[in-house]
Structure formats: structure tokens, C-alpha cells
C-alpha positions in Angstrom: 0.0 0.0 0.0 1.0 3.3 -0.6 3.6 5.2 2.2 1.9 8.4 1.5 -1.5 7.3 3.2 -1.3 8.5 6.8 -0.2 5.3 9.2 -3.6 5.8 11.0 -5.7 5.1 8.0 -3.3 2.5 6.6 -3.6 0.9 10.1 -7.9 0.7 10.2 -7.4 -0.6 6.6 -6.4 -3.9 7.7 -8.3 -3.8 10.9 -11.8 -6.4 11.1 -13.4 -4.5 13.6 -16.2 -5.9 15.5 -18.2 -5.3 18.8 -16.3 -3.6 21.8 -16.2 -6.4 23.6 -14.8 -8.3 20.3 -11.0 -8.9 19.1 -10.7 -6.4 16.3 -8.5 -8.5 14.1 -5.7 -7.4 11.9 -5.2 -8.3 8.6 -2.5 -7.2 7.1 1.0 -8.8 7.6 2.2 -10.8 10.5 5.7 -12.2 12.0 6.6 -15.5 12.5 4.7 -15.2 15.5 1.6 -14.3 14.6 1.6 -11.2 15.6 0.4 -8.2 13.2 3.2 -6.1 11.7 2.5 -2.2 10.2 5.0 0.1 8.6 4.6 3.5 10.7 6.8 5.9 8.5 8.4 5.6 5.0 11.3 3.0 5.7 10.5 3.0 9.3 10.9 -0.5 11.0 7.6 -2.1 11.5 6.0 -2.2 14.5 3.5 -4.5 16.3 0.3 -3.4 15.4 -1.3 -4.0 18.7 1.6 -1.4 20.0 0.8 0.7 17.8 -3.5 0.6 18.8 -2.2 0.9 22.2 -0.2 4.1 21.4 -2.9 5.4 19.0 -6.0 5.0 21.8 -3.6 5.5 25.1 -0.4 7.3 24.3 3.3 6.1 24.5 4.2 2.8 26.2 6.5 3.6 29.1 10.3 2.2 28.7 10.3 -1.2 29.8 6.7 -2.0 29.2 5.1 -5.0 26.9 1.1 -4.5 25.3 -0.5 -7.5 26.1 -3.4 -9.2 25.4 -6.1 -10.4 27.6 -8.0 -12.4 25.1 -4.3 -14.0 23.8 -5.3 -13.6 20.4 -1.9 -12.6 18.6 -3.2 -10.1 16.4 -6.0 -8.5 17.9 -5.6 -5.1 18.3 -8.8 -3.7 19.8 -7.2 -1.4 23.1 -10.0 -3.0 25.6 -8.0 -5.9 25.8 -4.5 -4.7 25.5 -2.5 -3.8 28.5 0.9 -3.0 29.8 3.0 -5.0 32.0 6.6 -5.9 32.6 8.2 -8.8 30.9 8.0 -10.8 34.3 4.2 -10.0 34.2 4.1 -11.1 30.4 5.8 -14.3 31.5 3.5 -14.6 34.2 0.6 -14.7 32.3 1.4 -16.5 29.9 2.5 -19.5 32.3 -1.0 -18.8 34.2 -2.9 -19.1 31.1 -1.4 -22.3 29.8 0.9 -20.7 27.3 4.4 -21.8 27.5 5.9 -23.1 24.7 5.7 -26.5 23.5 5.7 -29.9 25.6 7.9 -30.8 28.2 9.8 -33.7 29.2 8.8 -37.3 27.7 5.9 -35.3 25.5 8.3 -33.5 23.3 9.2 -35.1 20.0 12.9 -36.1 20.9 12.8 -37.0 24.6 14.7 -40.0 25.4 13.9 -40.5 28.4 10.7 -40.9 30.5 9.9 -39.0 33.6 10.2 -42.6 35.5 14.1 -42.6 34.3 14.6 -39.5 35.4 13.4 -40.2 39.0 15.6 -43.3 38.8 18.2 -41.4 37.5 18.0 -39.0 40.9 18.1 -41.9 43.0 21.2 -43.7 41.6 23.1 -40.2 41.4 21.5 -40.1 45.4 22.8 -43.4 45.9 26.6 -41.9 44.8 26.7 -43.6 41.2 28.8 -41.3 38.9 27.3 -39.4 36.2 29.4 -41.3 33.5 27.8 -44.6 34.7 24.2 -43.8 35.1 24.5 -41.6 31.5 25.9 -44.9 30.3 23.2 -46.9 32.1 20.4 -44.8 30.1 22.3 -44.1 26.4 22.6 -40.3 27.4 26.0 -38.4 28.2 27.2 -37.7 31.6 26.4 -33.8 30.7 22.8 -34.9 30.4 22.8 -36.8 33.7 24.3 -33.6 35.5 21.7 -31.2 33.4 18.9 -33.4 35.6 20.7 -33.6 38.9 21.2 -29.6 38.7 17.6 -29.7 37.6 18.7 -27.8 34.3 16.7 -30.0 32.4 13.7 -32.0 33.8 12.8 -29.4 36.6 9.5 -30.0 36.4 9.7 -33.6 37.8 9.8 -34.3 41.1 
């Protein structure tokens, strides 16, 4: 689209707005993450598009601050459900809502080893068996063995 068309009707261009209470959906283009992505100035980097809604309907975002979304849909930009918080607070919620990435332990695609193992694995290393001889033990280096002693890896299993 053209760079001469103010950003604030470019933006409403790709904009599917709907009822207040409704995610106003963008559009136009997107990252990798699914987030939507506008051009604000001629050769200007792009910026989130629910940044920008936020700064368009509430002003600048403070240094330091994230827009987030309380409906978690990625490009929604309607500013009722958009919000600032820290990136401990985006963390936060995401974890709350059920959004961390991917599987963990023995549900992700590569695991070689089951959660049982790895509480086996604790016991033997408890029971003063090296590293090198559980790791052998299981098929898995002795790096891997201390990564799930340290609980590096495998923290969630008690």
C-alpha cells in the first residue's frame, strides 16, 4: 500500500473491527509469531500493530513496558483488551494461562527419556553412582545426567 497514506488510516485498513467487547483482528501482515506487523513511516521498521492501537487510543508505552493481550489472540488489536505489564508480568501470564511453549519432558518429540528414568536417574546419582555410569546406564551423556541432577533439564519432575 501506498507510504503516503497517513499510518492511522493504513492501520484501520487492515483492521476487522467488531463489537467492543470483540478482538478487532488485523489483517495485514504478520511475523513468525503471529503477531500483526505495520509500517509506521516511509522506511520505518515495522512495529506491532497492537503497539501501535495501544499508542494510537492510550499514548506512548513507558520504557520497559510490553502490550498485552487479555483475550491471547496474537493479532487483535482492539485497546479494551491490551495492557501493559513488565516482561516478568508477560511471562507470568502467559504461564497462568497455559501458554508456555511447547511440551515438556517425555511429551516432546525427541525425549529419550521418561519421567520414571529421570526419578531413577535422581536416586542412583543419590545413591553416589557417577554421572558417567548412570549416562551410560540410560544411552545419554554424563552432561545430560548432571543437566537433571542440577535440575537444568527435567525441573518440572519431582
Amino acid at each position: 500500500m501506498n507510504q503516503h497514506v497517513p499510518v492511522n488510516k493504513r492501520f484501520w485498513a487492515r483492521v476487522t473491527k467488531a463489537g467492543i467487547d470483540e478482538c478487532w483482528l488485523w489483517t495485514g501482515g504478520k511475523n513468525i509469531y503471529g503477531y500483526g506487523m505495520l509500517r509506521t513511516e516511509r522506511l520505518a521498521a515495522r512495529k506491532g500493530a497492537h503497539r501501535f492501537s495501544w499508542e494510537m487510543h492510550n499514548g506512548p508505552i513507558p520504557e520497559g513496558m510490553q502490550v498485552l493481550h487479555r483475550c491471547d489472540v496474537r493479532n487483535c488489536v482492539n485497546p479494551a483488551h491490551l495492557f501493559l505489564g513488565t516482561n516478568e508480568e508477560n511471562t507470568a501470564d502467559k504461564v497462568a494461562k497455559g501458554r508456555q511453549r511447547g511440551p515438556r519432558g517425555e511429551n516432546q518429540p525427541f525425549a529419550r527419556l521418561t519421567e520414571a528414568q529421570v526419578r531413577q536417574i535422581r536416586e542412583l546419582h543419590g545413591n553416589g553412582l557417577s554421572n558417567g555410569a548412570i549416562g551410560q546406564h540410560f544411552g545419554v551423556g554424563a552432561e545430560a545426567i548432571s543437566k537433571i541432577i542440577r535440575r537444568v533439564n527435567w525441573k518440572h519432575v519431582e
